[in-house]
Biopython code that builds the backbone (N, CA, C, O; Angstrom):
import numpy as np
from Bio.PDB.StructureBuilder import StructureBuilder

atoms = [
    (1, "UNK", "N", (-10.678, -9.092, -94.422)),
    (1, "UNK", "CA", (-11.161, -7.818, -93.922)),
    (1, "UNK", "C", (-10.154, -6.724, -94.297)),
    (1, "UNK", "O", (-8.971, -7.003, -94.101)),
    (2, "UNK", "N", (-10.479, -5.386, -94.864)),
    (2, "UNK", "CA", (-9.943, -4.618, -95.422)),
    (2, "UNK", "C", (-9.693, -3.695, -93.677)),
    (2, "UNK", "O", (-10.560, -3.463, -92.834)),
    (3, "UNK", "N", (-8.198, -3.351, -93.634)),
    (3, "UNK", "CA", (-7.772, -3.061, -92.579)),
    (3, "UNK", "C", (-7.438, -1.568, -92.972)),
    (3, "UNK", "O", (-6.597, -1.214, -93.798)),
    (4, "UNK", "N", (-8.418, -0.612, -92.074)),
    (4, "UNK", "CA", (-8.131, 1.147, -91.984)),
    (4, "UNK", "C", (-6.856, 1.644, -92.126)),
    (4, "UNK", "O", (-6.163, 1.518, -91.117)),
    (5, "UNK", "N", (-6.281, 2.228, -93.182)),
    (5, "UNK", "CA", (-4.813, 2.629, -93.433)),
    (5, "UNK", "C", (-4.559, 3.237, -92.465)),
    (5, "UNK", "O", (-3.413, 3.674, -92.576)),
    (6, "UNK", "N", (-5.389, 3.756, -90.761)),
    (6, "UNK", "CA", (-4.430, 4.425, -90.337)),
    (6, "UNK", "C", (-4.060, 3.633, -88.838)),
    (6, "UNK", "O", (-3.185, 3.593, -87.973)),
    (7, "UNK", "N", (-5.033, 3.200, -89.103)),
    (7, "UNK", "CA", (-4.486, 1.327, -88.360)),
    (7, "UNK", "C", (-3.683, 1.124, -88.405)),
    (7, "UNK", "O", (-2.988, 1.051, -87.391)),
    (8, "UNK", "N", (-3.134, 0.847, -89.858)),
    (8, "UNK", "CA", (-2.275, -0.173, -90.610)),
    (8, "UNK", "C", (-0.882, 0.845, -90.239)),
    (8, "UNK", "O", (0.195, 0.391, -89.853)),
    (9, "UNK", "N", (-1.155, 2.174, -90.434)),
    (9, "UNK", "CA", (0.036, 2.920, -89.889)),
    (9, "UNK", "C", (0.581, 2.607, -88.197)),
    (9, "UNK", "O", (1.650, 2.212, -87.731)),
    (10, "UNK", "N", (-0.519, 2.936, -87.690)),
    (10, "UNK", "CA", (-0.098, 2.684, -85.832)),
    (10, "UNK", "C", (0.758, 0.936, -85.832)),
    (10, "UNK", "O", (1.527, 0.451, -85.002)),
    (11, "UNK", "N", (0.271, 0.428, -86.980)),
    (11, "UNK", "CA", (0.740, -0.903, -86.282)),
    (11, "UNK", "C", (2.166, -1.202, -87.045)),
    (11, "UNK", "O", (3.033, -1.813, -86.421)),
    (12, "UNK", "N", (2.340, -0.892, -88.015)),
    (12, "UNK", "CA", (4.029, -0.788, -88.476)),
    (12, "UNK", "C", (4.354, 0.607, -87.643)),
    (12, "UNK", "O", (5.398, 0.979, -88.179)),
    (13, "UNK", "N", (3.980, 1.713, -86.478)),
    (13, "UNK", "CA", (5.188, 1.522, -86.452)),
    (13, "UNK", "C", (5.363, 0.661, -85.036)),
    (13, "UNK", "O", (6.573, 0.771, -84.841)),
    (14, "UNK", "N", (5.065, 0.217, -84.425)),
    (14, "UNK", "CA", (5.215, -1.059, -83.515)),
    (14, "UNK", "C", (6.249, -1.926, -84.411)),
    (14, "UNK", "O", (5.843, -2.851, -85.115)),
    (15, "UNK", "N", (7.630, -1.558, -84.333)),
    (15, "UNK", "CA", (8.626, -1.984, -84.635)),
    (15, "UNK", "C", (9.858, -2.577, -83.475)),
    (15, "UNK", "O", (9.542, -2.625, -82.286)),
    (16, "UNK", "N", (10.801, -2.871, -83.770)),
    (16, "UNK", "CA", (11.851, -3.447, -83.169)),
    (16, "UNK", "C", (12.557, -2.571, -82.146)),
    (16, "UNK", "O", (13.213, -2.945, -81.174)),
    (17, "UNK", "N", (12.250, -1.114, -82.623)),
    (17, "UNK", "CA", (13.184, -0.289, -82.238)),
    (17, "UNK", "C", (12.408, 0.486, -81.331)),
    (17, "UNK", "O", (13.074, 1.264, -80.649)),
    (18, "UNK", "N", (10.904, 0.482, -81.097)),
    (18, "UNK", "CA", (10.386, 1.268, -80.566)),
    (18, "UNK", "C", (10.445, 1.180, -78.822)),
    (18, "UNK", "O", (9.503, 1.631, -78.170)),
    (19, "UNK", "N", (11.632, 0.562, -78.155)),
    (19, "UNK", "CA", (11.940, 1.138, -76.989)),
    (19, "UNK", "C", (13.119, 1.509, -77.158)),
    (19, "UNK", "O", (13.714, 1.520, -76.080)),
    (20, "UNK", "N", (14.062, 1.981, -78.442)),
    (20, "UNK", "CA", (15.007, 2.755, -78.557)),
    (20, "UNK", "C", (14.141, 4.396, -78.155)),
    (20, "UNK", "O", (14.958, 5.316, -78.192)),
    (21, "UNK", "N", (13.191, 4.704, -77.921)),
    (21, "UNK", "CA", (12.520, 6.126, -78.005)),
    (21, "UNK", "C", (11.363, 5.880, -77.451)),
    (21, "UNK", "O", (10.700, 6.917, -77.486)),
    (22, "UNK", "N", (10.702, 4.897, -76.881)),
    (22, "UNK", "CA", (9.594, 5.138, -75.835)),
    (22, "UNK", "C", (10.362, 4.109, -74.655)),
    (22, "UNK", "O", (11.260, 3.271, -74.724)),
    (23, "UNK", "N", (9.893, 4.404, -74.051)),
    (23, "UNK", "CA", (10.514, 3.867, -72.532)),
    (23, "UNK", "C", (10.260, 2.498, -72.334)),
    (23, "UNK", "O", (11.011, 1.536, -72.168)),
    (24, "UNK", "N", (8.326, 2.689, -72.421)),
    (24, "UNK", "CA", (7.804, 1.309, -72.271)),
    (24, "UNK", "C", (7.665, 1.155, -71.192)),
    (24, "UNK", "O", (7.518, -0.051, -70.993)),
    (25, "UNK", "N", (7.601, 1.942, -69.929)),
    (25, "UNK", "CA", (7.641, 1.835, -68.424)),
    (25, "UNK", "C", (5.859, 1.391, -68.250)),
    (25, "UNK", "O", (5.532, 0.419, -67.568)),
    (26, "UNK", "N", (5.044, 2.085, -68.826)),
    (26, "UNK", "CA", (3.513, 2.737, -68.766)),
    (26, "UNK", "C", (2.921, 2.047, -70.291)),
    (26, "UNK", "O", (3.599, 2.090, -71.318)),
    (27, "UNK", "N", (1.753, 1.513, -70.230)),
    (27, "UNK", "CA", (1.233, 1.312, -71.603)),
    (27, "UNK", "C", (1.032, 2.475, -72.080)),
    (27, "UNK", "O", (1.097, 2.614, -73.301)),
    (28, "UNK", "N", (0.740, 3.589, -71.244)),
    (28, "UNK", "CA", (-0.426, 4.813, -71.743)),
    (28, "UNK", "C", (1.253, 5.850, -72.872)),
    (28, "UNK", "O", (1.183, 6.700, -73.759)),
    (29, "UNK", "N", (2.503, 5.170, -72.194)),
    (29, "UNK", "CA", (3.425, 5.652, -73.441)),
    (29, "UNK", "C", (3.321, 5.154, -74.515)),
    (29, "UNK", "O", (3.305, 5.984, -75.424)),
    (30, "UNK", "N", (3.238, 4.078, -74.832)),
    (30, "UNK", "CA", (3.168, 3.044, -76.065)),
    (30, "UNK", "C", (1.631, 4.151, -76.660)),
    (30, "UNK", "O", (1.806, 5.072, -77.457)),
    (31, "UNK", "N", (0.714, 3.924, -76.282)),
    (31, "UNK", "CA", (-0.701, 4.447, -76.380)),
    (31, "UNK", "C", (-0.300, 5.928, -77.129)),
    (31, "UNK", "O", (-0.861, 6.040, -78.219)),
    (32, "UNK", "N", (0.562, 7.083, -76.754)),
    (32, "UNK", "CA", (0.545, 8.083, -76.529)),
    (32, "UNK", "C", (1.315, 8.086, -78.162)),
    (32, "UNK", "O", (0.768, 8.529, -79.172)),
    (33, "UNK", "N", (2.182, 7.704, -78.125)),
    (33, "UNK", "CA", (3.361, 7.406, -78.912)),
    (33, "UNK", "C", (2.455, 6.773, -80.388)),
    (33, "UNK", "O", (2.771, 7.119, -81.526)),
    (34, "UNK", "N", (1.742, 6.173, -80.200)),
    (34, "UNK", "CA", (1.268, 5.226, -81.424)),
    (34, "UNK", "C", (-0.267, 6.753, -82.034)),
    (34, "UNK", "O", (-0.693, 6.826, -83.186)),
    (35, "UNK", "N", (-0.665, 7.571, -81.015)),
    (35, "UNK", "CA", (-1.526, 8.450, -81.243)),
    (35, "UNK", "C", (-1.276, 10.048, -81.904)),
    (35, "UNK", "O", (-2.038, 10.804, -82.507)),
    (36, "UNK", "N", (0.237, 10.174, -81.465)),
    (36, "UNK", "CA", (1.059, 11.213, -81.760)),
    (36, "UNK", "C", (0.544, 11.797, -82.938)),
    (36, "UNK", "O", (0.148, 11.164, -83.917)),
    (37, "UNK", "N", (0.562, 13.194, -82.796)),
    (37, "UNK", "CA", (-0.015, 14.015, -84.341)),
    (37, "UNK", "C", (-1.306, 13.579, -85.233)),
    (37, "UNK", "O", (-1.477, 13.779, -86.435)),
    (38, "UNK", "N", (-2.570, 12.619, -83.870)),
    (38, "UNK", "CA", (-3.562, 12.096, -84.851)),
    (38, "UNK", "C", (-4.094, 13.718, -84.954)),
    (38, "UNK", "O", (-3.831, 14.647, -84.190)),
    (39, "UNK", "N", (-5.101, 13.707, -86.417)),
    (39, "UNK", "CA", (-5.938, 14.880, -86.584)),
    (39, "UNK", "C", (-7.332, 14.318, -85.567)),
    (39, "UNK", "O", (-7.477, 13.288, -84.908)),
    (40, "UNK", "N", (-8.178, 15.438, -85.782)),
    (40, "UNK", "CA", (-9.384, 15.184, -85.367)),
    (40, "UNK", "C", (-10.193, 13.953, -86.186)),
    (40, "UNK", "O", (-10.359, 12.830, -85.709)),
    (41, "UNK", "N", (-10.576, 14.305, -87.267)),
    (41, "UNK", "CA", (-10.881, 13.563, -88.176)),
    (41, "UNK", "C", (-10.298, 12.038, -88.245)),
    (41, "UNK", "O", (-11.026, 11.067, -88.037)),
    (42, "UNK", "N", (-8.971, 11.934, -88.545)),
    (42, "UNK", "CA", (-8.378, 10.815, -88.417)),
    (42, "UNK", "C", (-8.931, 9.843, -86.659)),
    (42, "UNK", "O", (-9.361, 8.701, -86.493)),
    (43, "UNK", "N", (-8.736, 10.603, -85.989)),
    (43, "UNK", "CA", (-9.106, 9.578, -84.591)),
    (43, "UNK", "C", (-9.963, 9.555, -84.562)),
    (43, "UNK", "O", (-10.046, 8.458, -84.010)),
    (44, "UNK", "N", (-11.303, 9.957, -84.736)),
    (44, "UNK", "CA", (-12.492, 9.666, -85.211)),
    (44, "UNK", "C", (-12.589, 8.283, -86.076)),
    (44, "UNK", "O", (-12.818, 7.205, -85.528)),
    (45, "UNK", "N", (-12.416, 8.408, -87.310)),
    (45, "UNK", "CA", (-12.233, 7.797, -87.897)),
    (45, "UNK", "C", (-11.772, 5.966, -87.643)),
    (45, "UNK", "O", (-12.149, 4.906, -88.142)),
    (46, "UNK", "N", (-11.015, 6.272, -86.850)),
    (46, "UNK", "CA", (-9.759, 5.134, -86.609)),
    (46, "UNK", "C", (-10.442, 4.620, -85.165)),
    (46, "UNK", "O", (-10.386, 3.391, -85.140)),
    (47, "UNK", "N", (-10.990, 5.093, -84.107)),
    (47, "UNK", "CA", (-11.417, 5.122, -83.293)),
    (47, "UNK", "C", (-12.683, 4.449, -82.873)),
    (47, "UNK", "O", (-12.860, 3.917, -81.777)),
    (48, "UNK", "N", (-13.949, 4.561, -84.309)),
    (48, "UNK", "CA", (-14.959, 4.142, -84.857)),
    (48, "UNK", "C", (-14.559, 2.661, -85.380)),
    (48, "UNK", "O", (-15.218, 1.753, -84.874)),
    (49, "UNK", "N", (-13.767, 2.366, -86.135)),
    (49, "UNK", "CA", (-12.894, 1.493, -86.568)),
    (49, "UNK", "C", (-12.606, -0.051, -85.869)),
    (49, "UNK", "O", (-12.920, -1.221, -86.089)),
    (50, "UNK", "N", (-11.699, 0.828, -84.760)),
    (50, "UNK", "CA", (-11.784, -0.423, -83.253)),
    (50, "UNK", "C", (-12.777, -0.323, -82.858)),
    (50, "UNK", "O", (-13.099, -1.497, -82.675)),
    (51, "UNK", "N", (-13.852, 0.473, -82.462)),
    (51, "UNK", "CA", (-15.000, -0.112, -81.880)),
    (51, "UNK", "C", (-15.647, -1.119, -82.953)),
    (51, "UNK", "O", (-16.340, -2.062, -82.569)),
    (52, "UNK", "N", (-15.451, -0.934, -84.000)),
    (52, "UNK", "CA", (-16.386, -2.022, -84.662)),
    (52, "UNK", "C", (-16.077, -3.419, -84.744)),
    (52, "UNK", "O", (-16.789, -4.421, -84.802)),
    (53, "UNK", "N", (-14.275, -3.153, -84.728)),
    (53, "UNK", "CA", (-14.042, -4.910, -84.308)),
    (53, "UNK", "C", (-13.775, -5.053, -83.504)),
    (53, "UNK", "O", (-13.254, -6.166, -83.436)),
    (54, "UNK", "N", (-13.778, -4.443, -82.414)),
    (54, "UNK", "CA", (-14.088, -4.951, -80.789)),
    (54, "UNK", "C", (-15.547, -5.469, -80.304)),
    (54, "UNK", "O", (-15.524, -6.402, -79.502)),
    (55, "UNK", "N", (-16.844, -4.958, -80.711)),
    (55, "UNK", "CA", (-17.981, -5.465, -80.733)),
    (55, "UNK", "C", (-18.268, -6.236, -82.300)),
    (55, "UNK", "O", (-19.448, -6.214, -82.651)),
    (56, "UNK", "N", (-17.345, -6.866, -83.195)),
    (56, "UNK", "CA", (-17.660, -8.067, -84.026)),
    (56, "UNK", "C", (-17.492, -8.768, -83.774)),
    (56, "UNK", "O", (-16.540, -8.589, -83.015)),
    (57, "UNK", "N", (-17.862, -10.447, -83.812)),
    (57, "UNK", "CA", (-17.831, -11.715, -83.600)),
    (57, "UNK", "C", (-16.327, -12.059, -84.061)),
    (57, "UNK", "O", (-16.131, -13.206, -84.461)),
    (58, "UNK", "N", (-15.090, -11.020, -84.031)),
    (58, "UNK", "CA", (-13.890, -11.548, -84.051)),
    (58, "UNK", "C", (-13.656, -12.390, -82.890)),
    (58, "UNK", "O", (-14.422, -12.371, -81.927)),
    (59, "UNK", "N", (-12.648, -13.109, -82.947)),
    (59, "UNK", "CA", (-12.217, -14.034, -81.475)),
    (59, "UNK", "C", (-11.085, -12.849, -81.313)),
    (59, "UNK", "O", (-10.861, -11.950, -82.123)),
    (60, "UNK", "N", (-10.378, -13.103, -79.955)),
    (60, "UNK", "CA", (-9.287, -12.689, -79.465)),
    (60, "UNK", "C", (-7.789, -12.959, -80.669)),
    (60, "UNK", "O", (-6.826, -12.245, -80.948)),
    (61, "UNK", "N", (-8.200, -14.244, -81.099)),
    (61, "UNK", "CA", (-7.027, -14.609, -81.931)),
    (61, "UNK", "C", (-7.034, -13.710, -83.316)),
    (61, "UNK", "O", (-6.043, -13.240, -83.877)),
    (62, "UNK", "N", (-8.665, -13.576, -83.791)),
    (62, "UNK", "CA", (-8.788, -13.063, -85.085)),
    (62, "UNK", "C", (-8.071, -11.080, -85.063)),
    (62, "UNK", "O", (-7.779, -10.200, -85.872)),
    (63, "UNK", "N", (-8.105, -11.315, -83.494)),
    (63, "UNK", "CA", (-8.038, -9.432, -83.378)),
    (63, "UNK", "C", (-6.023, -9.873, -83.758)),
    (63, "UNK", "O", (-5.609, -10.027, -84.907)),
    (64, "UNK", "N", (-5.429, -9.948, -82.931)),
    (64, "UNK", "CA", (-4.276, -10.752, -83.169)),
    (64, "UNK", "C", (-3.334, -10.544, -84.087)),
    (64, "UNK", "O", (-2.386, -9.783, -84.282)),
    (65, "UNK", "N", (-4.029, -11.704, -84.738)),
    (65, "UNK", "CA", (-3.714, -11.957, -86.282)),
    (65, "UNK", "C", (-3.861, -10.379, -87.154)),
    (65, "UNK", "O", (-2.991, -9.760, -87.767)),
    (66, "UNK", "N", (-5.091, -10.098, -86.958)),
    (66, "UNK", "CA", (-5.363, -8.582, -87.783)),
    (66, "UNK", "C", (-3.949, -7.652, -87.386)),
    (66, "UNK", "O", (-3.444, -6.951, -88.263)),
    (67, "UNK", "N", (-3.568, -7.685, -86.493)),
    (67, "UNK", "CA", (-2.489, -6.538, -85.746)),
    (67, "UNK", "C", (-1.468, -6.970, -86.437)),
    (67, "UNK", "O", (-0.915, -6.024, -86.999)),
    (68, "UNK", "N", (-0.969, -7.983, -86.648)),
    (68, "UNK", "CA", (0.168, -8.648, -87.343)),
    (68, "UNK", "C", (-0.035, -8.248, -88.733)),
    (68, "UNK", "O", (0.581, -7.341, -89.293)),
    (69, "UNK", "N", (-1.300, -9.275, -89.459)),
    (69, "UNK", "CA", (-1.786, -8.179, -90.782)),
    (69, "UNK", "C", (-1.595, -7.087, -91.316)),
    (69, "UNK", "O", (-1.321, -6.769, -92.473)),
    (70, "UNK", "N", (-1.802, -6.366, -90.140)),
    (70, "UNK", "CA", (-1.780, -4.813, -90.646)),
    (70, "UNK", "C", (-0.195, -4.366, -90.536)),
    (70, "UNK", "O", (0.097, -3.244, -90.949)),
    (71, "UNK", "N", (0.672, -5.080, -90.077)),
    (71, "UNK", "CA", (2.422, -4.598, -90.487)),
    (71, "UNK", "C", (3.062, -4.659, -88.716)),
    (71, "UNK", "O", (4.166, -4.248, -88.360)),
    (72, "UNK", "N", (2.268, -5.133, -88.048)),
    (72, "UNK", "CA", (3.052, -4.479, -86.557)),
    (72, "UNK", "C", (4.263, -5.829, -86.811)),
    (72, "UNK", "O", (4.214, -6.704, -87.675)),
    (73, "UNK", "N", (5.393, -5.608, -85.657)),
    (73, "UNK", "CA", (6.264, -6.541, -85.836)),
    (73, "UNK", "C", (5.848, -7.086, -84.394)),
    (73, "UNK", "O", (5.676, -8.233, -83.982)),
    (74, "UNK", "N", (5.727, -5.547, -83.639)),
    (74, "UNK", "CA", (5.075, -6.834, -82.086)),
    (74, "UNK", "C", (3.834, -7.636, -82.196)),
    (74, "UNK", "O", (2.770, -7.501, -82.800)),
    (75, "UNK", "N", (4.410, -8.628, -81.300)),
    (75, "UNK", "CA", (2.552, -9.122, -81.467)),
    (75, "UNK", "C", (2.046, -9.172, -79.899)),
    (75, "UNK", "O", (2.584, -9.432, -78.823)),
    (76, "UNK", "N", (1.064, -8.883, -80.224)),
    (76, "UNK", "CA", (-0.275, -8.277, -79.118)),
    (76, "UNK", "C", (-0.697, -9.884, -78.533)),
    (76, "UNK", "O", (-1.213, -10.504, -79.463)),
    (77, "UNK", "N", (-0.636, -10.552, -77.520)),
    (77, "UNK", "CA", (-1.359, -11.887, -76.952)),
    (77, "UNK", "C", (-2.788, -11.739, -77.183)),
    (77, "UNK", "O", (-3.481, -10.722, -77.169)),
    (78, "UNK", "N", (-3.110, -13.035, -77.411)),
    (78, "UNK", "CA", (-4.696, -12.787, -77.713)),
    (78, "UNK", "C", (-5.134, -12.315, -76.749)),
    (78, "UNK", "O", (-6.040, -11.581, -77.144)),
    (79, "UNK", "N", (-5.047, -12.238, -75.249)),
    (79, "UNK", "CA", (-5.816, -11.887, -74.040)),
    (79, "UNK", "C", (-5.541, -10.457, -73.971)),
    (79, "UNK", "O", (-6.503, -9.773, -73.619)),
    (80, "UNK", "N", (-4.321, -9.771, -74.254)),
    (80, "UNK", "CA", (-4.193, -8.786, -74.814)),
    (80, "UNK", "C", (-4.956, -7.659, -75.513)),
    (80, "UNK", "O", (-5.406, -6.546, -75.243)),
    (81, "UNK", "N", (-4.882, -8.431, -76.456)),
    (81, "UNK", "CA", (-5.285, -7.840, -77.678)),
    (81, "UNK", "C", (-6.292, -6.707, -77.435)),
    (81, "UNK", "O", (-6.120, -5.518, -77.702)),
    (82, "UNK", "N", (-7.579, -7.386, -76.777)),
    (82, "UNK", "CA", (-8.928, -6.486, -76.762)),
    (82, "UNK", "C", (-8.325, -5.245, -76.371)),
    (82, "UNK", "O", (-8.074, -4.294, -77.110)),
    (83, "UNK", "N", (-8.037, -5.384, -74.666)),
    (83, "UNK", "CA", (-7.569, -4.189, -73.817)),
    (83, "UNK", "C", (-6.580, -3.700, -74.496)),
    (83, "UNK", "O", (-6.383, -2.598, -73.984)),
    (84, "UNK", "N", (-5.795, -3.861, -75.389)),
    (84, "UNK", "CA", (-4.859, -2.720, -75.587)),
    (84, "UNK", "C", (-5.648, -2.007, -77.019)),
    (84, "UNK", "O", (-5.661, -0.813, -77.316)),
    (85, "UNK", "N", (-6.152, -2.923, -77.618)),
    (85, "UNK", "CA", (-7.125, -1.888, -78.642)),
    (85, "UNK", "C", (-8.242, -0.891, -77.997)),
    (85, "UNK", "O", (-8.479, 0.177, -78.561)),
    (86, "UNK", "N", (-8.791, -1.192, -77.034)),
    (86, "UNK", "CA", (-9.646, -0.684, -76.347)),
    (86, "UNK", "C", (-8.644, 0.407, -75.573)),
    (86, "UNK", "O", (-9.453, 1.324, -75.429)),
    (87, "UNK", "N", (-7.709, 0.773, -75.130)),
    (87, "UNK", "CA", (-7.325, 1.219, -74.459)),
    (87, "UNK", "C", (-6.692, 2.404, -75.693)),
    (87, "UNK", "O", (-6.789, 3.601, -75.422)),
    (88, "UNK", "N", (-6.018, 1.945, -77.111)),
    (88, "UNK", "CA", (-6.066, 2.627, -78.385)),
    (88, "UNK", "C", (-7.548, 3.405, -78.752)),
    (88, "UNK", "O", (-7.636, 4.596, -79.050)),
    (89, "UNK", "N", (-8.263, 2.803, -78.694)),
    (89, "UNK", "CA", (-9.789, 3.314, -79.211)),
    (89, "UNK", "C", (-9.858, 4.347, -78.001)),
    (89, "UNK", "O", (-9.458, 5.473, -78.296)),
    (90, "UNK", "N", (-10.205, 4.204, -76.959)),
    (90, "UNK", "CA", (-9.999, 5.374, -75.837)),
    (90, "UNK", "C", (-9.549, 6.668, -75.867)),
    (90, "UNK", "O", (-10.145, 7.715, -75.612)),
    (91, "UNK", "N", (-7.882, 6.362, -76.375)),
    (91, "UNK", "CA", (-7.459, 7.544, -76.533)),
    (91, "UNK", "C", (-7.574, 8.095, -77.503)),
    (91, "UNK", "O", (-7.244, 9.270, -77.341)),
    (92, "UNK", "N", (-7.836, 7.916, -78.346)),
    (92, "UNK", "CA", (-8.752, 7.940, -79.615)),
    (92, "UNK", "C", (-9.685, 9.005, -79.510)),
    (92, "UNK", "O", (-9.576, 10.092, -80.078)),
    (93, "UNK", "N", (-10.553, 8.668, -78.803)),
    (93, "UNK", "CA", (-11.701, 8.912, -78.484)),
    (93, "UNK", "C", (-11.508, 10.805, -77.665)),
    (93, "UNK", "O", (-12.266, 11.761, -77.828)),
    (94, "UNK", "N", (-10.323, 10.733, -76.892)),
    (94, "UNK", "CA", (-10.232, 12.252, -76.210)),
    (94, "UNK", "C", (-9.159, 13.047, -77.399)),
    (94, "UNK", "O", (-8.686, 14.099, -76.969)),
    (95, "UNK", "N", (-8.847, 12.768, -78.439)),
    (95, "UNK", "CA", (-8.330, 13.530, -79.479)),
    (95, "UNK", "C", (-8.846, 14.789, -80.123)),
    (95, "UNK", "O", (-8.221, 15.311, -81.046)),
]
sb = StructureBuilder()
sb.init_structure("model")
sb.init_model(0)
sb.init_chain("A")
sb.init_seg("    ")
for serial, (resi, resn, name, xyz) in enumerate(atoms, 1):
    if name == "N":
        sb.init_residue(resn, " ", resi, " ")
    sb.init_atom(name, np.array(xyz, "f"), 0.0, 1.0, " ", f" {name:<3s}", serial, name[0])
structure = sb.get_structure()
């Protein structure tokens, strides 16, 4: 599956360092932080994106794996996974 470059951006930067500069107290920082400077267009875009593999016959694991795929260094638990994309797609969504 060909993974949305701006996906693929939010999820490298989910790096090593990223509670050197987000707190991490609140998901909705992580959320906020990974949304920073989206355009209109772009969260649209990206937003449409997760909804489509949140309602595809992916498993929890396949969402996962994709997050890793796409460059993140954290990894998301499969039980995870949905709700924090869903919770990405969300804010997404008020951009």
């Amino acid at each position: 599956m060909e993974i949305l470059p701006r996906l693929r951006e939010m999820a490298r930067m989910m790096h090593q360092d990223v509670p050197l500069f987000v707190s991490m107290a609140e998901e909705s920082e992580l959320i906020e932080y990974l949304v920073e400077g989206e355009s209109a267009e772009d969260a649209t875009a990206t937003s449409d994106f997760i909804d489509s593999l949140l309602s595809s016959d992916l498993t929890d694991k396949d969402l996962a794996d994709l997050w890793i795929k796409a460059g993140s260094d954290w990894f998301v638990s499969e039980p995870g996974i949905p709700r924090f994309l869903t919770l990405l797609r969300d804010r997404l969504r008020r951009s």
